[in-house]
Structures are given as structure tokens and as C-alpha cells.
DODOFI-123237 format. One record per residue (C-alpha): x, y, z; residue number from 0. Coordinates in pm, 1 decimal, always signed. Example, Ala and Ser with C-alpha at 12.3 -4.5 7.8 and 13.67 -1.06 7.14 Angstrom:
R        px        py        pz  num
R   +1230.0    -450.0    +780.0    0
R   +1367.0    -106.0    +714.0    1
This chain:
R        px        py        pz  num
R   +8576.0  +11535.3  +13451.7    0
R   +8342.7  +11756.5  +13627.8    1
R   +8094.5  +11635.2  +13911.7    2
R   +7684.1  +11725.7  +13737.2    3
R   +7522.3  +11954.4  +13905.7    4
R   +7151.5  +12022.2  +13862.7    5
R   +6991.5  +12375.4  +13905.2    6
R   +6662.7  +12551.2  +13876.6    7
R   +6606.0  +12827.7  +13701.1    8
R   +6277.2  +12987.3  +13732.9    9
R   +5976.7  +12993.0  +13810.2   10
R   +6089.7  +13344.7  +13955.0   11
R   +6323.8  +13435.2  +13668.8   12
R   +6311.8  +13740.2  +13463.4   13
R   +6421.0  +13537.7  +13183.5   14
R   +6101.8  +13220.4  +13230.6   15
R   +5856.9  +13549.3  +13213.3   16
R   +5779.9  +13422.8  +13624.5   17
R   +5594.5  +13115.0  +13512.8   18
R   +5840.1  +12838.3  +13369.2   19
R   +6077.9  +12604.4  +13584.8   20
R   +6308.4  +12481.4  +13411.0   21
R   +6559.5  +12180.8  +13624.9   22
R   +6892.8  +12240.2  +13413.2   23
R   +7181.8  +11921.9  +13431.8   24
R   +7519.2  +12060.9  +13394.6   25
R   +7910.7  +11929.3  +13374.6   26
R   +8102.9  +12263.9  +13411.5   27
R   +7875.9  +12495.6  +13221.5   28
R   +7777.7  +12276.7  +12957.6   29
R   +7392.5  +12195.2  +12992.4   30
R   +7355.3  +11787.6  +12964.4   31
R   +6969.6  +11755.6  +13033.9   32
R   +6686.5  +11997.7  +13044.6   33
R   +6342.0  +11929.3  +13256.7   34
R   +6086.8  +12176.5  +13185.0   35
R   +5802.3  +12219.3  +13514.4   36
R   +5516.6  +12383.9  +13356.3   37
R   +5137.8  +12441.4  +13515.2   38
R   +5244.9  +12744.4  +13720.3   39
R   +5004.5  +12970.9  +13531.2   40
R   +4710.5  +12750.2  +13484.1   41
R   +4368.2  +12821.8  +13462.2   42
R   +4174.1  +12555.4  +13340.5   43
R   +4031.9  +12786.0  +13074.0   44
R   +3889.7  +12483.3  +12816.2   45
R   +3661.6  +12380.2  +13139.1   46
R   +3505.0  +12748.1  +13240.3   47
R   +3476.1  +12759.5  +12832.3   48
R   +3204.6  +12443.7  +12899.3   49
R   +3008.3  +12606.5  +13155.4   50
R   +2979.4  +12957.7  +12968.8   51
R   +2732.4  +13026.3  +12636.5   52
R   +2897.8  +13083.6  +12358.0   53
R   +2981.0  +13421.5  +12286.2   54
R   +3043.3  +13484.3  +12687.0   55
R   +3411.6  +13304.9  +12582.1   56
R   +3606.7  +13573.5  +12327.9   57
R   +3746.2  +13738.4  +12642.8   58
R   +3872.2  +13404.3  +12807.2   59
R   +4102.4  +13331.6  +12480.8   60
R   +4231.9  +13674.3  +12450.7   61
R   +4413.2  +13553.7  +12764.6   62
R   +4583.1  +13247.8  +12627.2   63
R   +4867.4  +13446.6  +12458.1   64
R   +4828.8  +13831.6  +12587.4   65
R   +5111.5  +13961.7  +12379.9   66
R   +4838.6  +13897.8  +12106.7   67
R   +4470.1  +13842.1  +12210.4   68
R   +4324.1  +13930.0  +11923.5   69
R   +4444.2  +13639.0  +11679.0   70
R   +4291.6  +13373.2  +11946.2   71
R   +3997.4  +13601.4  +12001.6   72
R   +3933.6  +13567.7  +11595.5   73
R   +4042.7  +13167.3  +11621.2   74
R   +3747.6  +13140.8  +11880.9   75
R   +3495.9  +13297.6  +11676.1   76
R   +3559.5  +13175.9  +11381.5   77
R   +3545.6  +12853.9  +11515.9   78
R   +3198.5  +12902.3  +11677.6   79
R   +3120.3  +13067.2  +11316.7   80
R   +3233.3  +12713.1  +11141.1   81
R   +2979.2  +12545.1  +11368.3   82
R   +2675.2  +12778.1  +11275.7   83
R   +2766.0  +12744.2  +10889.3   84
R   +2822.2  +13127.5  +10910.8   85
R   +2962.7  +13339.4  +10640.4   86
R   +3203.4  +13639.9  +10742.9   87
R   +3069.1  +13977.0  +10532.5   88
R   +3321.8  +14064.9  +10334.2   89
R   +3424.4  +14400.8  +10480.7   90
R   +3458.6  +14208.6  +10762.2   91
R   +3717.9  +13965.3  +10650.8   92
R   +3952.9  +14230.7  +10549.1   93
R   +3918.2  +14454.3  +10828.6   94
R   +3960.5  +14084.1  +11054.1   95
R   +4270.6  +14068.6  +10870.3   96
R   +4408.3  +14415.6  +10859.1   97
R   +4405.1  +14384.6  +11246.9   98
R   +4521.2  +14039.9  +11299.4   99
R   +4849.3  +14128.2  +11066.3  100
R   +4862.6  +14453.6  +11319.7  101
R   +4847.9  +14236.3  +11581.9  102
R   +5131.0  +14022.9  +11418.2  103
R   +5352.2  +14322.6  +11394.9  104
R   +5274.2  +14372.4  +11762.9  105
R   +5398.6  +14048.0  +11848.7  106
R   +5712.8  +14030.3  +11643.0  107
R   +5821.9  +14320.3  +11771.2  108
R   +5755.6  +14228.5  +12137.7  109
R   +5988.3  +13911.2  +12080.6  110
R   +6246.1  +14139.4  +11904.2  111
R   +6278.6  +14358.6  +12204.0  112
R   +6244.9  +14012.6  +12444.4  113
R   +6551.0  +13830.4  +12264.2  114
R   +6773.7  +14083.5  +12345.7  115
R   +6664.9  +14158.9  +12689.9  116
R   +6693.4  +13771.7  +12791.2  117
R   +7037.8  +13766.2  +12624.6  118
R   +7132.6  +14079.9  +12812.2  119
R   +7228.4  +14251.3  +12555.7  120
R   +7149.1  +14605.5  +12349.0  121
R   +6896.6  +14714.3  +12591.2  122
R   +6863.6  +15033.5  +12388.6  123
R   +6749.7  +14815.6  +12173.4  124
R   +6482.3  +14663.4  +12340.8  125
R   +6345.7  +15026.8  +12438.6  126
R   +6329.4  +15118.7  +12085.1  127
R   +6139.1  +14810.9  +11990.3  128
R   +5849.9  +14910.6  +12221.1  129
R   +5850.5  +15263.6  +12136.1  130
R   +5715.4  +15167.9  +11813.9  131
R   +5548.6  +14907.9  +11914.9  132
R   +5385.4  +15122.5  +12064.0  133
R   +5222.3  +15300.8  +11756.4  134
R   +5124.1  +14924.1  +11602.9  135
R   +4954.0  +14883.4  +12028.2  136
R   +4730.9  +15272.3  +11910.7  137
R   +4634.8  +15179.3  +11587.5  138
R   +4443.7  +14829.5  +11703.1  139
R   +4314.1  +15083.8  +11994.2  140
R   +4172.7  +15278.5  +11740.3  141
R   +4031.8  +15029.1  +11527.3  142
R   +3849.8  +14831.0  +11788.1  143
R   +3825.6  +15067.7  +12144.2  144
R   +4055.7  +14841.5  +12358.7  145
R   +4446.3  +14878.3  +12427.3  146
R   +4582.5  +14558.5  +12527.4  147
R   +4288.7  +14360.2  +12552.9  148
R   +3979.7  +14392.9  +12229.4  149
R   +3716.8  +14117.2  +12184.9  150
R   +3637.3  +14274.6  +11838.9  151
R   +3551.2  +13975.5  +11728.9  152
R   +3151.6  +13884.9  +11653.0  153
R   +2980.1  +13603.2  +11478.5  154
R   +2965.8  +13710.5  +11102.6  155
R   +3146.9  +14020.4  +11110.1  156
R   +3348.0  +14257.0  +11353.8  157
R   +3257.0  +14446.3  +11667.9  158
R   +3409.0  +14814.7  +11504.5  159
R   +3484.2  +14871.1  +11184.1  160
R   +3739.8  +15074.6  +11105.8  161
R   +3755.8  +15420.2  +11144.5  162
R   +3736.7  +15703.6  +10917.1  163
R   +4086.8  +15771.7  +10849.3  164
R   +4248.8  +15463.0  +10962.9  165
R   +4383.9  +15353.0  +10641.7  166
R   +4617.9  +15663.4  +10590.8  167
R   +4743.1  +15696.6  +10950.0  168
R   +4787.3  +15307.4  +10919.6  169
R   +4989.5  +15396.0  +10618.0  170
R   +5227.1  +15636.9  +10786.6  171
R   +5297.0  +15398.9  +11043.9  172
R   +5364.5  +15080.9  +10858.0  173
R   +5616.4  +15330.8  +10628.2  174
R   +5801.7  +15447.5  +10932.1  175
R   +5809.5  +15088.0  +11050.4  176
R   +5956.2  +14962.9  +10734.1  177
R   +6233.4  +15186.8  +10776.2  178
R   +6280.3  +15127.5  +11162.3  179
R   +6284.2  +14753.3  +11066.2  180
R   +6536.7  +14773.9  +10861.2  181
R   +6778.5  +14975.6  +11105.9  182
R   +6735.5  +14689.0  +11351.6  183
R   +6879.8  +14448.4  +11130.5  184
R   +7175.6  +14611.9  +11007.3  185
R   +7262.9  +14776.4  +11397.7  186
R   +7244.9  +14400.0  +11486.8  187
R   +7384.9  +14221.8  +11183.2  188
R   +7717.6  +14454.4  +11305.0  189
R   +7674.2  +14352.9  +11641.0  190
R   +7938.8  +14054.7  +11694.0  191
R   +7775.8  +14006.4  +12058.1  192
R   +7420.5  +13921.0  +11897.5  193
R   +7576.5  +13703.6  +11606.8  194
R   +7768.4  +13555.1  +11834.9  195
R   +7489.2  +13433.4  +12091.4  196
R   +7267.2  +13336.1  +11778.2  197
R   +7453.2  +13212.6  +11513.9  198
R   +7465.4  +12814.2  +11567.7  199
R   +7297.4  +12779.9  +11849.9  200
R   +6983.6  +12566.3  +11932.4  201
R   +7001.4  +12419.7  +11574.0  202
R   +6673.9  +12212.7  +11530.7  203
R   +6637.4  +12035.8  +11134.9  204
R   +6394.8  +11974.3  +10941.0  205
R   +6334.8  +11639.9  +10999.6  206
R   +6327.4  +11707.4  +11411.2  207
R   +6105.2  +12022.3  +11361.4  208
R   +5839.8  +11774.7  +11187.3  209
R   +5883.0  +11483.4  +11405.2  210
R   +5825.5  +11711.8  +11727.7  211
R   +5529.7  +11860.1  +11575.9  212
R   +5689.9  +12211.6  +11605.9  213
R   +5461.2  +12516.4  +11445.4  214
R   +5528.6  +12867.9  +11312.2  215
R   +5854.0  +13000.7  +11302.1  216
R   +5987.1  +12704.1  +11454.3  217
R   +5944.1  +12492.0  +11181.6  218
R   +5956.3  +12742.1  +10922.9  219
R   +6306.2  +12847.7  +11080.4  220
R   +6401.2  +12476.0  +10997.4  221
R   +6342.4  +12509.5  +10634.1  222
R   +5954.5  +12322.0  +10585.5  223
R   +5753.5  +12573.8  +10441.8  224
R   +5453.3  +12508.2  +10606.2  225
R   +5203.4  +12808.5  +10699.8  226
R   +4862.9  +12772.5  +10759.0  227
R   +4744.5  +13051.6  +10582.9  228
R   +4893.2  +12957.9  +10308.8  229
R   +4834.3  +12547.1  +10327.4  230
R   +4443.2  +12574.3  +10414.4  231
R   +4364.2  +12958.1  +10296.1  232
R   +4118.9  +13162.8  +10504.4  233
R   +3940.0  +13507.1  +10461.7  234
R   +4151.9  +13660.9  +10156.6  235
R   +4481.3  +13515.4  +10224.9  236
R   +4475.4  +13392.8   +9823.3  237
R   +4396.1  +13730.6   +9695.4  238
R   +4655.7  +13933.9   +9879.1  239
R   +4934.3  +13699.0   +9751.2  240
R   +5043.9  +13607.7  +10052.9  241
R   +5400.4  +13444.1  +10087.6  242
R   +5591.0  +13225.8  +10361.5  243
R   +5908.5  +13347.7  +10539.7  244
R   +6130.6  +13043.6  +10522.4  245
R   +6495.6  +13025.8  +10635.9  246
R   +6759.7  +12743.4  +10659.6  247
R   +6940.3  +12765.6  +10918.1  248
R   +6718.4  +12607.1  +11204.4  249
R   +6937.5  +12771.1  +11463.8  250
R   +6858.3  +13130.8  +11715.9  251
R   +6916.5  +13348.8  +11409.9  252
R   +6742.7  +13130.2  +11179.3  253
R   +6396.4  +13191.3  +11387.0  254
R   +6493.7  +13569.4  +11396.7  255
R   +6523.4  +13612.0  +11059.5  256
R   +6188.5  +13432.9  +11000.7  257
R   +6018.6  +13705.6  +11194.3  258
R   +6192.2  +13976.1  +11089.1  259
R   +6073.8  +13892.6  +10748.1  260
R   +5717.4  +13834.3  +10856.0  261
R   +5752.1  +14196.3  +10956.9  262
R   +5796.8  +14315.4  +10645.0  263
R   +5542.6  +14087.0  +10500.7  264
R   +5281.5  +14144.5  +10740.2  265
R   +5319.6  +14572.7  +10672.6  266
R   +5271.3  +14483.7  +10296.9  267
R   +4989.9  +14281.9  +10358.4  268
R   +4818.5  +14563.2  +10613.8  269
R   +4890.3  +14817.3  +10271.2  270
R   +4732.5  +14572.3  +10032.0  271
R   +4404.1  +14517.9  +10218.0  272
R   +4358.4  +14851.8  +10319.2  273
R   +4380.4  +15000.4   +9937.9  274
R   +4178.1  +14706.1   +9813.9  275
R   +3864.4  +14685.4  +10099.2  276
R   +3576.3  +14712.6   +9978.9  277
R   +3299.8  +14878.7  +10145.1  278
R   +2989.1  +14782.6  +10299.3  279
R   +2898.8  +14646.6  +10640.0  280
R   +3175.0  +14472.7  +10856.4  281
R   +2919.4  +14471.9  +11157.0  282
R   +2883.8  +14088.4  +11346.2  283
R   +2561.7  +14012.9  +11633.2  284
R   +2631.4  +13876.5  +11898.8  285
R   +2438.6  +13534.2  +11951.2  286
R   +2214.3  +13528.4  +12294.4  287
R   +2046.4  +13192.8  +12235.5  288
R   +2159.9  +12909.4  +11977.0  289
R   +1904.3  +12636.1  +11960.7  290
R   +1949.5  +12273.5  +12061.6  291
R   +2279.3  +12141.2  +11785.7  292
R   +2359.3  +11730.3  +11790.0  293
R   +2606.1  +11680.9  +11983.6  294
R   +2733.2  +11438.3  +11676.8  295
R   +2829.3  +11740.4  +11504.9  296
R   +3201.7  +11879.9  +11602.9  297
R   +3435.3  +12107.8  +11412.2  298
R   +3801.2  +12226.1  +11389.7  299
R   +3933.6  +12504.5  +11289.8  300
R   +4304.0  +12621.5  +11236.6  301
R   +4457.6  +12970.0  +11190.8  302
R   +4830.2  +13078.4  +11183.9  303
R   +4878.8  +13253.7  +11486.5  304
R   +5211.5  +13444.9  +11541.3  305
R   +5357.3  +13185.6  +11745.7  306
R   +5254.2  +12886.8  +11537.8  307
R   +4950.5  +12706.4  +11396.1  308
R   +4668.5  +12745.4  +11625.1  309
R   +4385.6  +12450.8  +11638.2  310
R   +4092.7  +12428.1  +11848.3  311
R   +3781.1  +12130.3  +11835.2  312
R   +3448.7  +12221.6  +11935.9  313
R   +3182.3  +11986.7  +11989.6  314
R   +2785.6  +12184.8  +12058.5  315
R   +2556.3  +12099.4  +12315.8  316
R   +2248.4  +12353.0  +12263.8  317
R   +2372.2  +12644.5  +12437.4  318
R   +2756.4  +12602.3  +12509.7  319
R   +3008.1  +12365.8  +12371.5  320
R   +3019.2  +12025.2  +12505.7  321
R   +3430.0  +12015.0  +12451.2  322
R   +3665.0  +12224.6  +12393.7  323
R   +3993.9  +12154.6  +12304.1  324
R   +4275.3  +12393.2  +12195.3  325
R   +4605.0  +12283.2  +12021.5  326
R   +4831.6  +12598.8  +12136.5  327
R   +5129.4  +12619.5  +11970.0  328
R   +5318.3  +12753.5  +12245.8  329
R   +5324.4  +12401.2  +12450.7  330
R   +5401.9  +12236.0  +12142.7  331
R   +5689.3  +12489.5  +12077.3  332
R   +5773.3  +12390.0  +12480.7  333
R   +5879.1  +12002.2  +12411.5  334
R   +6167.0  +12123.7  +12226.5  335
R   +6327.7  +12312.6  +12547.1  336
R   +6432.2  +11948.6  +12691.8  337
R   +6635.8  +11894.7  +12341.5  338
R   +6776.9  +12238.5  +12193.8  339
R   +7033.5  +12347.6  +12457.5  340
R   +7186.8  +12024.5  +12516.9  341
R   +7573.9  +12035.1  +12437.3  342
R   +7537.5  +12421.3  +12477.6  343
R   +7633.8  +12646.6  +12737.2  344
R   +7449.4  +12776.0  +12975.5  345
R   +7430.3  +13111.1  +12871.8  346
R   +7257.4  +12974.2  +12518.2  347
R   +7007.3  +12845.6  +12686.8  348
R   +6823.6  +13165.3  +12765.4  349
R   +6928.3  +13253.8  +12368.8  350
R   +6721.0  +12952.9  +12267.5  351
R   +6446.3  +13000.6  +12530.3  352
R   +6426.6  +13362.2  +12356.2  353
R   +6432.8  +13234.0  +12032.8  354
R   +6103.5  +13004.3  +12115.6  355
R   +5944.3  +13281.9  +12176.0  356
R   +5710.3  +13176.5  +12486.7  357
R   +5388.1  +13308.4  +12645.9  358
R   +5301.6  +13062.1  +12927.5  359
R   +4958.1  +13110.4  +12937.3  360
R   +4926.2  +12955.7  +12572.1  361
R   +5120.0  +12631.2  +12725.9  362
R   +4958.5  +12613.8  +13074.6  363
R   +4571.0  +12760.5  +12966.9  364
């Protein structure tokens, strides 16, 4: 019987992104307790939301999650819309949710390529992933102006439509990707290393993934089909047929898989929209001065964000919410670190840190 030792990995650790402690409890190399240290990264962006008017905010959320801004810039607005009793124009709800499934693809490729760097494996890999990533990062630049960062979001409608063209360079991309997506499973599904470090590890059920309060692919991974654009529909979710990516296995592949598939189903749903928009005006205003609103009145809004379901509660006062309060998924997604690697190795914990899929700023804010 081995003495415990305890040791910290992180915050300065390629593999915590710079920003996570985690204070690891071994015997030998098997981890027997986990205690996460967040807080490194935070900003105290719900409070600066309080003092700022409304639409001064879209920029502060794009920060929350920066691999992609754009699906909390839209959760933001839309929540801000809820409490006017706006309407989105209907150009503007497709072209909201071409980009947000581009901005999807965006992300699920960044954790493809982040997996297997934090594993330290197939780093050719990894390069590859961001290459054509790459092309998903250009086609949001060219729908909305920005490259990593776009506040295209506006009360009622968009800040750019799309641009003349878009829809068949989209196209050419999305086909390419398809393809590429495909390679990446089979050159790993032959890998034994990356079966190896995945299959079995970090397995989190059903009934753990619910009682945790676990989102997106998380829970999903675990077999509940649960997906909030399917459970409370938004934009035109219902008329593009939209389907849930559910696997079984609850382990490090299981939550691969999931995204994987969302690949696939994202780049069909970016093909469907963009034969069936309609036209017309997709153009938002920005709001300079909201009247006095009760500050009885409070809303919440929800959106499936790629790393889990998104909430956030707004309460008015006149110019400038009251309260904010934002459920991110990513701290949620955080408890489970204290419970998944124990009675692994050490080396699976940075497989099922991976397979979490973590942006700190989303747990800290």
C-alpha cells in the first residue's frame, strides 16, 4: 500500500488552458480525490452588465466562452428581445441560425483538435482540425465583419445580413467538411492509442448526468436526450427537422461521438436554411433609450449553446437590467471533474478534462 500523495496541476498547465487548478489525491498513479480551484479568470461580468445600458453588453458575453462568442452574443439579445416583447424578422432568424450552427462547427472542431492535443497524441491531427477550422472562422468573418470576436447580434434582427454569395461558398465548405469529418473518424477509429485513452474512461450514467445537472453533450453522451432546441424550440428549429445526437456510452468516446455527430448535423442544418431563407430584411436597431420597465417584470431565456444549455434571468430597471444572472454550462459541466477520474489513472484525467470540453471564462465570468 502506497503512501497518498497530493499534487497540483495547473493553474499554469497547458492542459487547464492556464486558468484551472486542479489539487489531484493519488495512491501510486491512481487518482483517489479531485479538488477543482476555480476563479483564476474572473471578471465579475454579471455586475459591469448592471451598470451598462442595454445594448452596451453583446460584447461583454462574447467573452464568456471565446471559442464561440457568437451563440452567447445571440443568448444576450434575445434575452433583452424577450423582455421588450420583440419579434425577430424572419430573415433574421435564419440568417441568426445559419451562423450560430457555423459557430457550432467552429467549436466542435476546436475541441476535436483540443482532445488530442491534451492527450498528447496525433498532433497532425490537431493541425488539420484548425486548418479547416479555419474556413468555418472566414465564413462567420464574412457574414458579420469580425474574425474571432462579432456582436452581430441586434434587437429584432441582425447587424449584417448575409452576403451576396454566401450561400454557395458556404456550400462548398460544409461539402469539403463533410468529407474531412469523416476522415477524422475512421484515421482515429484505427488509432488503438485514441481508443485506448477513450474507450471506458470517465463513464458518467444517466442517472448521475441528471442528478449533477450536467448539460449538452454531457448529458446527451449519457444517453438522456435532452436538447434545448429541440425541448423548448426557438427561431425555426421545428421547421428544419432538427434531431439530437445521443450516444450510450457516457464515457470519453461517448462525448466524442456526440459531437462528431453534431458536426454532421449542424452542416445539414447550415444547407437546409440557406436553400430555404426567405428574403426580406434581416436588419435589427440598436436600442439607445428604453423607457422606465417594472422592475416586477423578469424573464429567462434558454438556448443550446455548444457546450450545454445556456440560461440567463434578467430583471429591467428603466435603462439597464437590475440582475443579471447567467446559468453557464461550463461551471455546471465543472462539478463533475471532482467525480469522473476517480479510480482512473492519472493520465485519464487530462482524457476526461478534454472530454468536458472547458472554456474557463464560461465557469469563472
Amino acid at each position: 500500500m502506497m503512501a497518498e500523495t497530493k499534487i497540483n496541476i495547473g493553474p499554469v498547465h497547458p492542459s487547464t488552458h492556464g486558468v484551472l487548478r486542479l489539487v489531484v489525491t493519488l495512491d501510486g498513479d491512481t487518482v483517489t480525490h479531485v479538488e477543482p480551484h476555480i476563479g483564476f479568470l474572473h471578471r465579475g461580468v454579471e455586475k459591469l452588465v448592471e451598470t451598462r445600458m442595454y445594448m452596451q453588453s453583446p460584447s461583454y458575453m462574447e467573452k464568456l466562452d471565446y471559442v464561440a462568442p457568437l451563440c452567447h452574443d445571440e443568448l444576450y439579445v434575445s434575452t433583452v428581445e424577450a423582455l421588450l416583447g420583440v419579434t425577430v424578422k424572419e430573415r433574421a432568424q435564419w440568417v441568426r441560425v445559419v451562423q450560430m450552427e457555423l459557430q457550432r462547427i467552429a467549436s466542435h472542431l476546436f475541441f476535436l483538435g483540443t482532445v488530442l492535443n491534451d492527450i498528447g497524441q496525433l498532433f497532425t491531427v490537431f493541425m488539420w482540425v484548425f486548418k479547416d477550422r479555419d474556413l468555418v472562422l472566414r465564413l462567420l468573418e464574412e457574414g458579420t465583419g469580425g474574425r474571432m470576436f462579432y456582436v452581430n447580434m441586434r434587437v429584432g434582427g441582425v447587424n449584417r445580413d448575409l452576403p451576396p454569395g454566401f450561400a454557395e461558398h458556404a456550400c462548398k465548405v460544409l461539402d469539403y467538411l463533410e468529407h474531412r469529418v469523416k476522415e477524422y473518424e475512421d484515421y482515429l477509429n484505427s488509432s488503438s492509442i485514441f481508443m485506448e485513452r477513450m474507450k471506458g474512461i470517465g463513464v458518467l450514467d444517466s442517472r448521475k448526468a441528471i442528478n449533477m445537472g450536467v448539460t449538452g453533450h454531457m448529458l446527451r453522451a449519457s444517453g438522456v436526450e435532452y436538447d434545448a432546441r429541440k425541448a423548448h424550440p426557438y427561431y425555426i428549429y421545428e421547421k428544419l427537422r432538427f434531431r439530437q445526437m445521443v450516444e450510450n456510452g457516457g464515457d470519453c468516446y461517448a462525448r466524442y461521438k456526440v459531437r462528431m455527430r453534431e458536426i454532421v448535423e449542424s452542416i445539414r442544418l447550415v444547407r437546409e436554411a440557406l436553400h430555404s431563407m426567405p428574403d426580406g430584411d434581416a436588419l435589427g436597431m440598436p436600442i439607445r433609450l428604453i423607457g422606465p420597465l417594472p422592475k416586477e417584470k423578469e424573464v429567462v431565456v434558454r438556448r443550446e449553446l455548444p457546450r450545454g444549455e445556456g440560461m440567463m434571468y434578467l430583471i429591467p430597471d428603466g435603462q439597464r437590467p437590475y440582475r443579471l444572472a447567467i446559468r453557464a454550462p461550463c461551471f455546471i459541466n465543472a462539478y463533475t471533474l471532482e467525480h469522473l477520474p476517480v479510480g482512473h489513472r492519472l493520465q485519464d484525467l487530462f482524457a476526461i478534462m478534454a472530454s468536458i470540453d472547458l472554456v474557463l471564462a464560461d465557469v469563472d465570468r
